[in-house]
matplotlib code that plots the C-alpha trace (Angstrom):
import matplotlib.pyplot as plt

x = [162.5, 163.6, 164.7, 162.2, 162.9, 160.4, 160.1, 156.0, 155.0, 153.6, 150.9, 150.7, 153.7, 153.1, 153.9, 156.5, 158.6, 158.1, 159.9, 162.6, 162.9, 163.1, 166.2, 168.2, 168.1, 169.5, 172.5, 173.3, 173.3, 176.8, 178.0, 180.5, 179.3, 180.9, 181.3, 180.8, 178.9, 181.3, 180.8, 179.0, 178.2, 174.9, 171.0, 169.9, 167.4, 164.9, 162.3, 159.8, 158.5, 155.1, 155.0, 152.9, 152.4, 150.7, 147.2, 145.4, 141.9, 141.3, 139.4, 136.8, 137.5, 138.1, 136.4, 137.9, 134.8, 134.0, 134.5, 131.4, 129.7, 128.7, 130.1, 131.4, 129.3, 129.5, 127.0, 129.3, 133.0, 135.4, 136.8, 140.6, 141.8, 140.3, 141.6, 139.2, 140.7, 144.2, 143.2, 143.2, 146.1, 147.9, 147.1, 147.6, 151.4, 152.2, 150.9, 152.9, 156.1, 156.1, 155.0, 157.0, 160.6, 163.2, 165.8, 168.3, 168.5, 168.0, 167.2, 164.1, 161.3, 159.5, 157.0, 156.8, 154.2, 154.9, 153.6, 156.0, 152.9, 150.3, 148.2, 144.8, 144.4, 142.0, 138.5, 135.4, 136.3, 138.0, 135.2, 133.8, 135.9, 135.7, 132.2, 132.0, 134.6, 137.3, 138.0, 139.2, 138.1, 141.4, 142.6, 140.6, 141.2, 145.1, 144.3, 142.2, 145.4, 147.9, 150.8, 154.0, 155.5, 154.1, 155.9, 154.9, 154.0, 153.5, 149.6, 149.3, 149.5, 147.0, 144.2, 146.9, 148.6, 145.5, 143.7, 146.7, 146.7, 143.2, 143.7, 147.0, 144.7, 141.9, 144.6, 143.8, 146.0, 148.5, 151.0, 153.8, 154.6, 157.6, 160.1, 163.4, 163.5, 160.5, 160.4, 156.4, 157.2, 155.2, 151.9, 150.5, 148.5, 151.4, 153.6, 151.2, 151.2, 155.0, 155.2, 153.5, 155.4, 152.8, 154.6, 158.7, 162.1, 162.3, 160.5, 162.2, 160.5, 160.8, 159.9, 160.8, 163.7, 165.1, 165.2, 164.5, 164.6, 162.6, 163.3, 161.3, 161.6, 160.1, 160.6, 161.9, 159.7, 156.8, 156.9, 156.3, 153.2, 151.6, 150.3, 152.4, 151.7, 154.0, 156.0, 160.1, 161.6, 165.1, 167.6, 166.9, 170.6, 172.1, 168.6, 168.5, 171.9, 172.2, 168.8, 170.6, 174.1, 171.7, 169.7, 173.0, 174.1, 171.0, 172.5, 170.1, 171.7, 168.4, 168.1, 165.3, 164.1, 161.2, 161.1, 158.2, 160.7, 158.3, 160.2, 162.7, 165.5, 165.3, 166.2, 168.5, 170.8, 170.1, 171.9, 175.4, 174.8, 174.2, 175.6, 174.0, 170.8, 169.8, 166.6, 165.4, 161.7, 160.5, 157.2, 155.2, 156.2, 153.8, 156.2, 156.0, 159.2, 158.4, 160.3, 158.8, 157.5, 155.3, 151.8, 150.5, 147.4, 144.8, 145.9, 148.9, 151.0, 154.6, 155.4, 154.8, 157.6, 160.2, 162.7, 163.4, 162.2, 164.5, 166.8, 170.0, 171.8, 175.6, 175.6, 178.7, 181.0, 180.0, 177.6, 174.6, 171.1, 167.6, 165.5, 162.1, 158.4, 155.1, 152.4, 149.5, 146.1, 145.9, 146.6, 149.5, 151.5, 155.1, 157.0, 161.0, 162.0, 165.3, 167.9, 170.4, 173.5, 173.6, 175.3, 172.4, 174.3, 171.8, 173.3, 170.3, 166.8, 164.5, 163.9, 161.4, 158.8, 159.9, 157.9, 154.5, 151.7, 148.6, 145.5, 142.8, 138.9, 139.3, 141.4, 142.6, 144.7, 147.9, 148.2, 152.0, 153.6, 151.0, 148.3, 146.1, 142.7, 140.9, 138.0, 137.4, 138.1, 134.7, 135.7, 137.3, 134.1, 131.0, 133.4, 134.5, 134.0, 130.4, 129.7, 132.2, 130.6, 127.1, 128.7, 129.8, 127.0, 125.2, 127.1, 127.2, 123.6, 123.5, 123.9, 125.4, 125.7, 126.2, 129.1, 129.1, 132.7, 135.1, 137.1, 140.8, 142.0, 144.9, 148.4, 151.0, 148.5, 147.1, 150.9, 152.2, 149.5, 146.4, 143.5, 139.5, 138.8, 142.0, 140.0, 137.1, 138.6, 140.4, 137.0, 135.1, 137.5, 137.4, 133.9, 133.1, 135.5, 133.5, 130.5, 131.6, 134.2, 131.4, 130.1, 133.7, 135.1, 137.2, 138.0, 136.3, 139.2, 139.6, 141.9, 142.3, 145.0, 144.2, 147.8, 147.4, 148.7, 145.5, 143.2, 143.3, 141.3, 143.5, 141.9, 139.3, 135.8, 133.4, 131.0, 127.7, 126.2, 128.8, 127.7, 129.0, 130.9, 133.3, 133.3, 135.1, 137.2, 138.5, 139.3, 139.6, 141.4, 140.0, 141.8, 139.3, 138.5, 140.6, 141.6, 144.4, 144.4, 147.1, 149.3, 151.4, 152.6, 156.1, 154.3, 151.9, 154.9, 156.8, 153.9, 153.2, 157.3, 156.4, 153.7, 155.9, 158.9, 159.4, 158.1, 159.1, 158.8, 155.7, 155.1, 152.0, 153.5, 152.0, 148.7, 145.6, 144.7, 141.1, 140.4, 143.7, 146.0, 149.8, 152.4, 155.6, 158.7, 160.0, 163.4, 164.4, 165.4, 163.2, 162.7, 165.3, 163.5, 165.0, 162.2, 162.9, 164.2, 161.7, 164.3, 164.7, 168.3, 167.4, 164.2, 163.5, 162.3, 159.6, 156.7, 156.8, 153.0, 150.8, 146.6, 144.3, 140.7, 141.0, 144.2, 147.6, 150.1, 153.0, 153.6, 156.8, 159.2, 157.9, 155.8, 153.0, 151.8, 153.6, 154.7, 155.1, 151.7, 149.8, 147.1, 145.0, 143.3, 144.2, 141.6, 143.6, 143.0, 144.4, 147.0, 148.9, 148.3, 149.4, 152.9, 155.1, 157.4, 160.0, 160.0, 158.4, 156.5, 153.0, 152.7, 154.0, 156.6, 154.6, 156.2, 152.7, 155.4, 153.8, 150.7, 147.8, 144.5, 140.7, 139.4, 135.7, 134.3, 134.0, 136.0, 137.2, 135.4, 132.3, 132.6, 133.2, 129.7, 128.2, 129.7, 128.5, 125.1, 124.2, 121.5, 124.5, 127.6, 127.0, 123.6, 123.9, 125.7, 129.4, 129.1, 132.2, 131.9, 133.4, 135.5, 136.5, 138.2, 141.2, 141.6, 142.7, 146.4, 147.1, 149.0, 146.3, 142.9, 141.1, 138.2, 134.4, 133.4]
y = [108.0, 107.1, 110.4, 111.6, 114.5, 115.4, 118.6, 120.7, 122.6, 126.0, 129.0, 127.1, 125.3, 122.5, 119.0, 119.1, 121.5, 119.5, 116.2, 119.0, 120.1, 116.6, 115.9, 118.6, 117.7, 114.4, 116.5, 118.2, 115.6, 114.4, 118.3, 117.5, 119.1, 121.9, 122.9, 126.4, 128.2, 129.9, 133.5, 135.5, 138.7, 140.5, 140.1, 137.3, 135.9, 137.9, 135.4, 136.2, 133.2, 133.1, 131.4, 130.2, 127.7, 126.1, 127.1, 124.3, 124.7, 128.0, 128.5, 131.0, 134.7, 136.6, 139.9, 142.7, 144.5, 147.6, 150.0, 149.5, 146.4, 143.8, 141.0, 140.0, 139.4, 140.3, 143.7, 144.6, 144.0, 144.5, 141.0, 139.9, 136.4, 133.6, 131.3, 133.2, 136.5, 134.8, 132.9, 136.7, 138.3, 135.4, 136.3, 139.9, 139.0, 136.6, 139.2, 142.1, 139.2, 138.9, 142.4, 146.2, 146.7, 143.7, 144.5, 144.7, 145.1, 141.6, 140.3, 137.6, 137.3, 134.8, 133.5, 130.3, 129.3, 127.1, 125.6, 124.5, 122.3, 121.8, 122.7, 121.0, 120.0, 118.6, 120.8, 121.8, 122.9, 119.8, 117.7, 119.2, 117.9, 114.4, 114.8, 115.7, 113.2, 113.1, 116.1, 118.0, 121.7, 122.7, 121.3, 122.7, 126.1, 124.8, 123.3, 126.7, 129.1, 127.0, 125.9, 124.4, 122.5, 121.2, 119.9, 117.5, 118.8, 116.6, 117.9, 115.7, 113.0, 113.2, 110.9, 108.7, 108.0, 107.0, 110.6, 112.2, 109.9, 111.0, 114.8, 114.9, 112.8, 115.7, 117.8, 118.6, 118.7, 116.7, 118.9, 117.1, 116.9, 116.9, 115.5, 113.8, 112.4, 110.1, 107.1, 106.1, 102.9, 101.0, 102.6, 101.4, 104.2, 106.4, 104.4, 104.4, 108.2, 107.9, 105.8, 108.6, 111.3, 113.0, 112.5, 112.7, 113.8, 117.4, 118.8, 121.0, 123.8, 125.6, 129.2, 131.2, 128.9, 128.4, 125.9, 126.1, 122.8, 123.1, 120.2, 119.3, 117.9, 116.6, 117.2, 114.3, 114.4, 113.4, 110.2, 111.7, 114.0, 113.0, 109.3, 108.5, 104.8, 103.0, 105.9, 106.2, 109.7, 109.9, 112.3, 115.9, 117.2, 114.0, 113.3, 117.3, 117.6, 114.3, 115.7, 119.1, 117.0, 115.6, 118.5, 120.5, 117.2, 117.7, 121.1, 122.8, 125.7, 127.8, 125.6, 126.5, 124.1, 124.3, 122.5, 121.9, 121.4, 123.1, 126.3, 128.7, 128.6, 124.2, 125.7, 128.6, 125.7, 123.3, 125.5, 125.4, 121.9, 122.3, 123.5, 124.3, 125.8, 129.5, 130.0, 128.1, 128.3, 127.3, 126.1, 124.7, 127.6, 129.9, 133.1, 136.3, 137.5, 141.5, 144.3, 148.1, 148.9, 145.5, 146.6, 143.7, 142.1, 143.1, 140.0, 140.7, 143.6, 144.2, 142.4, 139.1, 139.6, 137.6, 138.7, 140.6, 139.2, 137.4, 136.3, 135.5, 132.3, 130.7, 127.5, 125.3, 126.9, 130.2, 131.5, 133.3, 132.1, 134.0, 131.9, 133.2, 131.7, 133.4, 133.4, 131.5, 130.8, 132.2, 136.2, 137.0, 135.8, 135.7, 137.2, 136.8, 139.0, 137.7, 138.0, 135.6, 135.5, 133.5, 130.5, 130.8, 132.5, 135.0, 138.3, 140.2, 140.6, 143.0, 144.6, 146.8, 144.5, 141.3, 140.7, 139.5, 140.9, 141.0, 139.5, 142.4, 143.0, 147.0, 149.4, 150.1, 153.6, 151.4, 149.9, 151.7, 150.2, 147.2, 148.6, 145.4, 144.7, 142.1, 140.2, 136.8, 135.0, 133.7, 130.2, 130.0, 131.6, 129.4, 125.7, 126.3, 128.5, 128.5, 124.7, 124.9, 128.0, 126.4, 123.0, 124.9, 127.3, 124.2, 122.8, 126.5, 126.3, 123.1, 124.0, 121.0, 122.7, 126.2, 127.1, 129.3, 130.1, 131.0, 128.0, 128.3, 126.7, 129.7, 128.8, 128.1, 127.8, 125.0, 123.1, 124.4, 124.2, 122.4, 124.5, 124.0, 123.1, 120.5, 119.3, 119.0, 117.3, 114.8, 114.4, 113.3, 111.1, 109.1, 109.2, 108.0, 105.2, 104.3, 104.4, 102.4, 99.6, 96.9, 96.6, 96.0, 93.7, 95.6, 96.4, 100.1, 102.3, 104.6, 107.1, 109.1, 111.3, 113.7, 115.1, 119.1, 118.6, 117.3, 119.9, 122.7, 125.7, 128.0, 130.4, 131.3, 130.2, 132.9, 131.5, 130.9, 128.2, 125.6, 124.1, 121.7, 123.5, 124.4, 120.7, 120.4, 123.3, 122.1, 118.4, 118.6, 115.4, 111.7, 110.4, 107.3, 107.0, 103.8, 101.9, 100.0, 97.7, 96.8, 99.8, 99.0, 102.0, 102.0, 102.4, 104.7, 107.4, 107.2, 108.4, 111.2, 111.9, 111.8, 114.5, 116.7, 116.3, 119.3, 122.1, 125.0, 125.0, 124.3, 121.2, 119.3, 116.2, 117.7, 115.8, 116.7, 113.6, 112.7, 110.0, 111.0, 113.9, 114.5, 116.8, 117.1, 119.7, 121.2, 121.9, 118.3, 116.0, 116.0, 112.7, 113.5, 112.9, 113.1, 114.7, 112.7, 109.5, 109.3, 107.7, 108.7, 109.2, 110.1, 108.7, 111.6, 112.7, 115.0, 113.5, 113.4, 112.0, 110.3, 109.6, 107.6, 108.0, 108.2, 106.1, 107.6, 105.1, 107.2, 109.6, 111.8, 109.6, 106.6, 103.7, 103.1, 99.8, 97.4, 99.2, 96.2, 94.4, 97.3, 98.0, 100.6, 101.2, 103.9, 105.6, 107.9, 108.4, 106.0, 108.4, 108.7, 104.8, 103.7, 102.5, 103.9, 101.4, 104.2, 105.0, 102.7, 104.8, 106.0, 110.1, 112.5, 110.0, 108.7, 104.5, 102.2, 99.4, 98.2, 96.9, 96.0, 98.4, 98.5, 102.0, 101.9, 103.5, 107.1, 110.2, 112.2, 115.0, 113.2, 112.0, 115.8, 116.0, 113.2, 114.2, 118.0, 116.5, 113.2, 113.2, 110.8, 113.2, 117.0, 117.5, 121.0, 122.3, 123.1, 124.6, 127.1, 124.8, 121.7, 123.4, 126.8, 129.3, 129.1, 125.4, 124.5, 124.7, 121.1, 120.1, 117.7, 117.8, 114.5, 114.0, 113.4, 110.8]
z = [142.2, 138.8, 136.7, 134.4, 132.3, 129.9, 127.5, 128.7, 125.8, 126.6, 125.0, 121.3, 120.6, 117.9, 118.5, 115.5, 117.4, 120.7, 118.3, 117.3, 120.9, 122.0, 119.7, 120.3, 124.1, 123.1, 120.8, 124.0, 126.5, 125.1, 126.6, 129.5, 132.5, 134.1, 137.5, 136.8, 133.7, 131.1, 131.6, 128.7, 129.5, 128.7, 129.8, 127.0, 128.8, 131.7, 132.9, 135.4, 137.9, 139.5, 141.9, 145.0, 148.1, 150.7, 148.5, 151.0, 149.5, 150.6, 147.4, 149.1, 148.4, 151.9, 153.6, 155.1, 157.6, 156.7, 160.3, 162.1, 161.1, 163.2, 161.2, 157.6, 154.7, 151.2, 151.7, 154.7, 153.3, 150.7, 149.1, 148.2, 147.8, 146.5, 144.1, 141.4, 141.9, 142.2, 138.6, 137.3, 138.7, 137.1, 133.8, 134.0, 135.7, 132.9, 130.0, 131.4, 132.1, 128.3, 126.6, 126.4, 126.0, 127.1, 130.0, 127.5, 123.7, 122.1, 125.3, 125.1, 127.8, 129.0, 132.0, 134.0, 136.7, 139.6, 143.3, 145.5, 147.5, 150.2, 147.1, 149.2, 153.0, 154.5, 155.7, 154.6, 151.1, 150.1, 151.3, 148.6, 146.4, 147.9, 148.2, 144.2, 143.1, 140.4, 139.3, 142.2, 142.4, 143.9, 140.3, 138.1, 139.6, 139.2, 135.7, 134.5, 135.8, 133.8, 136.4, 134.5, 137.1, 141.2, 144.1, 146.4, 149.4, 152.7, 153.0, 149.1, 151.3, 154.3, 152.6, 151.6, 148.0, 146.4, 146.8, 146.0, 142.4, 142.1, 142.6, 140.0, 137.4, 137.8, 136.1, 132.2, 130.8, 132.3, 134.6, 135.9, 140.1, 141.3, 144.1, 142.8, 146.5, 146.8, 145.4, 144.8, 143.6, 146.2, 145.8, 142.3, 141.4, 141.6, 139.9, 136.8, 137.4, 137.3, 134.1, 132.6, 133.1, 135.3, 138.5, 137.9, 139.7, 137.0, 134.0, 131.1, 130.0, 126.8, 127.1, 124.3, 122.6, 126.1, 128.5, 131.9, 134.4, 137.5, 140.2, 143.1, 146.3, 149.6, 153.1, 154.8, 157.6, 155.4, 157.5, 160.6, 159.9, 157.0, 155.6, 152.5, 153.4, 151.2, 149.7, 150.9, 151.4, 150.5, 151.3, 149.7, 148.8, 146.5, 145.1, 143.7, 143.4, 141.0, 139.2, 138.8, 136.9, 134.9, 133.5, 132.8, 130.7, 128.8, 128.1, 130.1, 132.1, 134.2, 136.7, 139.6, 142.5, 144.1, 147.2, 150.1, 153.0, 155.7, 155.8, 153.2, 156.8, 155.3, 151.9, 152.8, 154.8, 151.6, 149.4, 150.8, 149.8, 146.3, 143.1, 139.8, 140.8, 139.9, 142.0, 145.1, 145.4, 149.1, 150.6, 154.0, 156.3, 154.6, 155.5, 154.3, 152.1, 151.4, 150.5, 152.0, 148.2, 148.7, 149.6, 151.9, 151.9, 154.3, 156.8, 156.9, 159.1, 158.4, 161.9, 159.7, 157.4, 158.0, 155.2, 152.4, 148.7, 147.6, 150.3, 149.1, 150.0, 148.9, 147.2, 147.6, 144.7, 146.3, 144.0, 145.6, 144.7, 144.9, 147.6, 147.2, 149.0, 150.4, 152.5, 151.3, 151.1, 147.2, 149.1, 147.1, 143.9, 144.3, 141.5, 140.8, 137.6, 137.1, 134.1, 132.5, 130.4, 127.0, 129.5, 132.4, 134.5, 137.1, 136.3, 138.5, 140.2, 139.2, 142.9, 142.2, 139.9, 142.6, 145.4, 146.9, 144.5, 146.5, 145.3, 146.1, 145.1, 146.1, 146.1, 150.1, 149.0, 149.8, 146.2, 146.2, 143.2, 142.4, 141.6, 141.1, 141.5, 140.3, 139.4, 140.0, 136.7, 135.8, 135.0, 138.1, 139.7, 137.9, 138.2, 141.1, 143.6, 143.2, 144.0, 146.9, 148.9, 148.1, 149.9, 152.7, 153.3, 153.9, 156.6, 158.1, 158.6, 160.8, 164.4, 166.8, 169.8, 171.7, 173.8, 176.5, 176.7, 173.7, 172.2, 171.9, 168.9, 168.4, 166.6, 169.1, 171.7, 170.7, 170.1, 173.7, 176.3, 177.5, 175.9, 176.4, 172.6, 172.9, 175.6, 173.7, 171.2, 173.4, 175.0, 172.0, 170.6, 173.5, 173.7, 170.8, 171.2, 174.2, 172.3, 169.5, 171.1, 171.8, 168.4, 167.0, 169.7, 171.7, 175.0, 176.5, 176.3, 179.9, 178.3, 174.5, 173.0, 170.5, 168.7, 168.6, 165.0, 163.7, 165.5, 162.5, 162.8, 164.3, 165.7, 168.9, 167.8, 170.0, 172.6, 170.4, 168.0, 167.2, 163.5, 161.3, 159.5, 162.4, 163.2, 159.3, 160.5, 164.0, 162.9, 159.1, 158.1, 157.3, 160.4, 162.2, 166.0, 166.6, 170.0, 171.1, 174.3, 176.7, 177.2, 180.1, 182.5, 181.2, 177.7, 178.9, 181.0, 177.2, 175.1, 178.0, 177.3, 173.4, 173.8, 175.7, 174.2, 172.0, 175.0, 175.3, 170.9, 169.4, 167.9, 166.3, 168.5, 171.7, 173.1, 174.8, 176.8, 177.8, 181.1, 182.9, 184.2, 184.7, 185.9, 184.5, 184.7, 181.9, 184.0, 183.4, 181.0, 177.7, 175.5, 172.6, 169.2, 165.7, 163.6, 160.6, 161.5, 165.3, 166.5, 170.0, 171.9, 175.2, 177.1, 179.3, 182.3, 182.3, 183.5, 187.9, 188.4, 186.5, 187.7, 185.5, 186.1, 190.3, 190.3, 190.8, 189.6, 189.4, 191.8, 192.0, 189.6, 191.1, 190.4, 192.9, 190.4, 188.4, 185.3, 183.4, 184.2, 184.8, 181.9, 180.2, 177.0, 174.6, 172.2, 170.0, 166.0, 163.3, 162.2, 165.3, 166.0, 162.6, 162.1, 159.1, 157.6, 157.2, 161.1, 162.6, 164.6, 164.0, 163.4, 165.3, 166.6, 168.8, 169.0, 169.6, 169.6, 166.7, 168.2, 166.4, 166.9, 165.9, 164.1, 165.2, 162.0, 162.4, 161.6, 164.3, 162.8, 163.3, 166.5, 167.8, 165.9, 167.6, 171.0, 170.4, 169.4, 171.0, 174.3, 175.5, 175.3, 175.3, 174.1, 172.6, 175.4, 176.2, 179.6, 181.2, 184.3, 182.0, 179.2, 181.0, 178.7, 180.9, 181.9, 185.3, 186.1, 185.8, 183.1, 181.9, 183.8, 184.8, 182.3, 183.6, 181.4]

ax = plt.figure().add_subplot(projection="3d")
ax.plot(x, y, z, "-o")
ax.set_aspect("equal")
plt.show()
């Protein structure tokens, strides 16, 4: 991406000054760079950074039963999160980051807000949105709490470039989104965005006569598990660290990055790779930093912490850097109080006023040092949140199906084993295909793969009414039941590799198959996959049998057919069929050899509705005979369709 460093003028600034600000930028870009920042001692600077990620359109407020009740509901619980409630701890955070007595005589103060990604993803709420059209709700929340700067997270990407040009144009005013590592180019409604400033490597910010340069970046993987269609990922490290020598020739010397590299262990190993940053601000792991003076939110325990707030890593001079992310979902806002020298050096972190701030409707008695609780900001409330839970309580009320058994959708499960609701996915995808294939010209396909990656709800649904709205929350993204013909065998024992591959770690990669069963042995030799590149070193040898419908054709590492003649067709979803130009693979690694394939013209989503639904599939019913809570123990069961 070509550089674009632009001056965001914050909380009344006049456009004269902006000009004024403008120039002097240019005065100090003819500054020679140094390695290091001249020490002057002193606090001259404390600035406070809000911060949050992985919001993902959970825009709803939450409920914590009382003891007792039978089951949530406003007359029953007591409410915390919510992008509303969020909206207002925001502004209390930013009026206390900039009022009382400075850390140090003379000192200045000053605020900044940022998202380090996944700011929507794909499920009932933002079908709102999609349903509504341009603007988002997720960015008018965003737009109505003021954010200065946004990185790119891969989730901005699962409806393709086009939806993500839409939801940064529902932004007023403009906010810039950043990655200095993607280059958008290709995609012409990003590039226009680009052109304008609104999408760009960095943004300077002027808070109180200072500068302050925030950089953002991409995971590399975006590839792999999102659909960026024609937009290249770059390496992360020269694309920051080039960004980073440029804002210091600028004479701009706070430097923070915030990055959406899937998890803060990406950016504690970045750093050693890097010089010139201050703060590192991480994002897609959704993990809980908190020190013991952090009240939590109510769901959360301590055993999810996974480090202190900030952790501290070494960049490549050997300076230490505050790296800094949180959990979530609009449940907490992350706050770094940190002070500078009159050159930008970090002199310290306020401990005590950094950490997760929770985002609480009632007081629980555990407040400890916060001591927040909110309202939801009514402008928030009335433009937002109110359309959205009106959208959704309608498709609450729609009832598909009932189940008699529990459905297993649970986080690792769902990435490690065979479960009844991967099953059921599995099942209706192919089912649908079936349905579908003779009205668009293809071949019936006997088999369907669902990747465990696009199966989202995480969590066990109870045995009961199965409505709509859990149809949006199981398979949440835009992805279309597609079908490919003519896998050969030796095609066929590499994608059952691929969906293996990363056991005994969880990984979205891992399939639930529909129309055939396998064994395989984890003891042996796995398929070696590079999770950026797909490109695969070893082929491995997991998978010992293979049946399709009744037919075994491979049967203790050998072929009973002829692996190169033998045939079968695939149903699977367009995402994991669809080939990236920076792979080429489709997602999740899985290599479809480039071959062309039809989507039949229905969501997965809706097909699980039409399966659920339809006199010909289910018809209301998911029996514990067909879907039992604990599947049987082979690997991959044969499917009765």
């Amino acid at each position: 991406m070509t550089s674009v460093t632009h001056i965001t003028v914050r909380r009344g600034m006049n456009v004269l000054l902006a000009a004024l600000l403008a120039t002097s930028a240019l005065v100090l870009g003819s500054l020679p760079v140094e390695a290091k920042k001249p020490a002057n001692a002193g606090v001259a600077f404390e600035l406070t950074i809000l911060h949050n990620n992985d919001g993902e359109s959970k825009l709803r407020e939450q409920y914590v039963p009382l003891p007792g009740t039978p089951s949530p509901g406003p007359d029953l619980t007591k409410p915390y999160a919510g992008v509303a409630r969020f909206a207002s701890l925001v502004e209390i955070l930013e009026n206390e980051a900039t009022s009382g007595p400075p850390a140090a005589p003379g000192a200045k103060r000053g605020v900044v807000m940022l998202s380090s990604g996944d700011n929507f993803l794909a499920g009932a709420e933002f079908t709102a949105s999609l349903e509504n059209g341009v603007p988002f709700y997720d960015a008018v929340a965003m737009s109505l709490i003021g954010y200065d700067g946004i990185a790119i997270g891969n989730h901005e990407f699962d409806f393709g470039p086009d939806t993500l040009a839409d939801f940064i144009s529902s932004f007023t005013p403009a906010v810039p989104f950043l990655s200095a590592n993607i280059d958008v180019s290709g995609e012409p409604t990003l590039a226009a965005l680009e052109a304008e400033g609104r999408i760009a490597s960095s943004t300077v910010i002027r808070e109180r006569g200072e500068l302050i340069g925030v950089i953002g970046a991409t995971t590399p993987q975006l590839p792999n598990i999102s659909s960026p269609r024609n937009v290249i990922v770059g390496e992360v490290a020269p694309a920051v660290q080039a960004e980073a020598d440029a804002l210091a020739a600028l004479g701009v010397n706070k430097i923070i990055l915030v990055s959406h590299l899937q998890n803060v262990a990406e950016d504690l190993a970045l750093a050693g790779e890097l010089t010139g940053i201050d703060v590192m601000i991480a994002g897609g792991g959704d993990e809980l930093l908190a020190n013991p003076w952090n009240p939590l939110s109510p769901a959360d325990n301590p055993s999810l912490v996974v480090g202190e707030y900030p952790l501290i890593a070494t960049d490549g001079s050997g300076s230490e850097i505050p790296v800094i992310t949180t959990a979530g979902g609009y449940k907490y806002v992350g706050r770094l109080v940190v002070s500078f020298d009159g050159a930008g050096n970090v002199l310290d972190v306020d401990e005590q006023r950094s950490g997760p701030v929770r985002v609480m409707g009632f007081d629980d008695g555990l407040t400890g040092s916060d001591g927040y609780v909110v309202d939801p900001d009514p402008a928030v409330q009335a433009q937002v949140v109110d359309p959205v839970n009106e959208f959704v309580a309608e498709l609450a009320t729609n009832v598909l199906a009932t189940s008699e058994v529990a459905l297993d959708g649970r986080r690792p499960d769902i990435r490690l084993r065979e479960t009844n609701l991967g099953n059921l996915t599995a099942d209706s995808l192919l089912w649908q295909a079936q349905q579908s294939a003779a009205d668009f010209g293809v071949d019936t396909p006997s088999i369907g793969l669902q990747n465990s990656g696009g199966i989202r709800n995480e969590s066990l649904i109870p045995a009961g009414d199965i409505t709509e709205l859990n149809t949006f929350q199981i398979l949440a993204f835009t992805n279309f039941v597609s079908v490919m013909e003519d896998i050969t065998g030796e095609h066929l024992k590499d994608l059952l590799e691929t969906s293996i591959s990363a056991l005994p770690a969880n990984n979205g990669r891992f399939g639930h198959w529909a129309g055939l069963s396998f064994e395989f042995d984890v003891t042996r030799q796995a398929r070696v996959i590079n999770s950026t590149t797909c490109a695969v070193s070893n082929e491995g040898d997991r998978v010992r049998t293979i049946t399709v419908g009744s037919e075994t054709i491979y049967e203790d590492g050998a072929w009973l057919v002829d692996p190169a003649t033998w045939t079968v067709d695939i149903a699977s979803n367009d995402f994991t069929f669809r080939v990236n130009a920076t792979t080429g693979t489709g997602g999740d690694c899985y290599d479809f050899l480039d071959k062309p394939f039809t989507t039949v013209g229905v969501v997965y989503q809706q097909a699980l509705a039409n399966y659920l639904s339809s006199p010909d599939g289910l018809n209301g019913l998911i029996t514990a005979e067909q879907y039992p809570e604990t599947p049987p123990a082979s690997p991959q069961r044969v499917v009765p369709i």
